[in-house]
C-alpha positions in Angstrom: -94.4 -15.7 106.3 -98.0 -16.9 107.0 -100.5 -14.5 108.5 -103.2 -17.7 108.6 -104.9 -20.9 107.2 -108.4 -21.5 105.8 -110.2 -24.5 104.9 -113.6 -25.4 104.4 -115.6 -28.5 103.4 -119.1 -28.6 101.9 -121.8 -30.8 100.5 -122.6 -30.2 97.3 -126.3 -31.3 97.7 -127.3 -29.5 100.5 -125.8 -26.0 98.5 -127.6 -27.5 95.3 -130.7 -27.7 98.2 -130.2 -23.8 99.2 -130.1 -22.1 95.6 -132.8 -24.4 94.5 -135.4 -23.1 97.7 -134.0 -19.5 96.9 -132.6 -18.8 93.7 -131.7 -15.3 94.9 -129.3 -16.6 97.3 -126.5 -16.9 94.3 -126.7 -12.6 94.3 -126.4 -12.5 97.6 -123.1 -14.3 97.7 -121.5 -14.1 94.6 -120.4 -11.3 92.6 -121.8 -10.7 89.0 -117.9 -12.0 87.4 -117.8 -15.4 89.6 -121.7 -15.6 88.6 -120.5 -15.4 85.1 -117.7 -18.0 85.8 -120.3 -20.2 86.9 -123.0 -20.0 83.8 -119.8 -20.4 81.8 -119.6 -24.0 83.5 -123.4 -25.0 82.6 -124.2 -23.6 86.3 -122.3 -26.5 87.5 -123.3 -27.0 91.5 -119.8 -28.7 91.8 -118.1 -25.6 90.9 -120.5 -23.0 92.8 -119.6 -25.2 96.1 -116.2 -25.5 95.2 -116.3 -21.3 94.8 -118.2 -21.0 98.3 -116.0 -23.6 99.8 -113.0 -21.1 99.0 -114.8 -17.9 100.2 -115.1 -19.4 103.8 -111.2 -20.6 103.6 -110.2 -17.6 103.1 -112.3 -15.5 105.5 -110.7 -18.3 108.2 -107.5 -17.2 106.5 -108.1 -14.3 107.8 -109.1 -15.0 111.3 -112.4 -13.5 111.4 -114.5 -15.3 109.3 -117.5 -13.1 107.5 -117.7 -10.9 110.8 -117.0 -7.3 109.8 -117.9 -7.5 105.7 -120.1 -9.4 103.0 -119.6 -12.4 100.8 -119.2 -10.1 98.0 -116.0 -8.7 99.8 -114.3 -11.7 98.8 -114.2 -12.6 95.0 -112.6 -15.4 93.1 -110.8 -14.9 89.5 -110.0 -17.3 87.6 -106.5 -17.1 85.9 -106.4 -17.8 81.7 -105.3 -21.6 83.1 -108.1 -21.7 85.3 -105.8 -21.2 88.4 -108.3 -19.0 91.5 -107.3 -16.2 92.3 -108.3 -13.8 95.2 -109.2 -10.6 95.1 -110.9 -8.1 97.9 -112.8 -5.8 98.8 -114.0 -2.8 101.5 -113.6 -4.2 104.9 -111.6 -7.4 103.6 -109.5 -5.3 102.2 -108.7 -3.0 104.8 -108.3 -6.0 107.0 -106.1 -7.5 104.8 -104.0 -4.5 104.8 -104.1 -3.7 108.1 -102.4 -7.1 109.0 -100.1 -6.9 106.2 -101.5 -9.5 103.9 -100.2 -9.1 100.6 -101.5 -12.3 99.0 -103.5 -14.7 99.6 -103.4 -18.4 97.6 -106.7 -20.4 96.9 -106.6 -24.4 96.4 -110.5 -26.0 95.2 -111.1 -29.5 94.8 -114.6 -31.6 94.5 -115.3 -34.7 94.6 -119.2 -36.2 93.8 -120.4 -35.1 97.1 -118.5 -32.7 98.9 -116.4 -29.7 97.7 -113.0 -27.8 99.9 -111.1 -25.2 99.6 -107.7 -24.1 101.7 -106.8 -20.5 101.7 -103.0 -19.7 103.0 -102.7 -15.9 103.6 -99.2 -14.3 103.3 -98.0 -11.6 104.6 -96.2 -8.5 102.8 -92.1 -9.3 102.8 -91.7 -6.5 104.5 -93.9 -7.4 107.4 -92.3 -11.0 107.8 -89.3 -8.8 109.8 -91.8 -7.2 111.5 -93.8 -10.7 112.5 -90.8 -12.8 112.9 -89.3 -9.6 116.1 -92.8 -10.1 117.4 -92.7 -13.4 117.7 -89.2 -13.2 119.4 -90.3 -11.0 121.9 -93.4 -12.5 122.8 -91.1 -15.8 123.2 -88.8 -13.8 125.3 -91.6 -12.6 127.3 -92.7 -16.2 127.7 -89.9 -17.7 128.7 -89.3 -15.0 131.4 -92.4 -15.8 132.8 -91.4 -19.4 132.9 -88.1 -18.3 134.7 -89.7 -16.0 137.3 
């Protein structure tokens, strides 16, 4: 079952804009792997939007956005195909967990100018029971309301 949906669109220029006023700005939001990822694609602007793109999906994912942790708390791997992966960290992972998110699945695309990402989290199977009895009650509440 879901938990939530992310998605995100950037312009590439205005990010190739930011890290060229403050270099710095890569540290601040990237870990040293996805850092690595990128100087592994020439430093590619495409793919660092593309990366950035899919940290803000999947804080949305998560209903909060950043609030509560850092950019770092979100990382992207790359499988050996090149799929993203997710991975988390201090408060995004204790969010994560406390809501009963047990994956989350990352989609990046680019075009010339602009760069998305969608982020679909899903919850544990074992909490789908738990979210699908919630739901019915809350619909059960709902619909006495209507009645009364």
């Amino acid at each position: 079952m879901i938990f939530g949906i992310g998605t995100d669109i950037i312009e590439i220029d205005r990010l190739k804009k930011a890290i060229k006023r403050n270099p710095k700005i890569l540290n601040r939001l990237f870990t040293d792997y996805e850092i690595e990822y990128f100087k592994s694609r020439s430093m590619n602007v495409q793919h660092i939007a593309g990366s950035f793109s899919a940290k803000e999906a999947v804080v949305k994912s998560l209903g909060t956005g950043i609030s509560g942790f850092c950019w770092k708390d979100v990382e992207l791997l790359r499988g050996s195909s090149g799929k993203p992966m997710v991975k988390l960290y201090n408060n995004a992972k204790k969010l994560a967990a406390k809501n009963k998110i047990g994956i989350i699945f990352i989609s990046i695309s680019h075009s010339q100018s602009h760069a998305m990402a969608t982020a679909v989290a899903e919850l544990l199977p074992s909490a789908d029971v738990e979210a699908r009895n919630e739901l019915a009650f809350e619909l059960q509440e709902e619909n006495m309301r209507k009645i009364n």
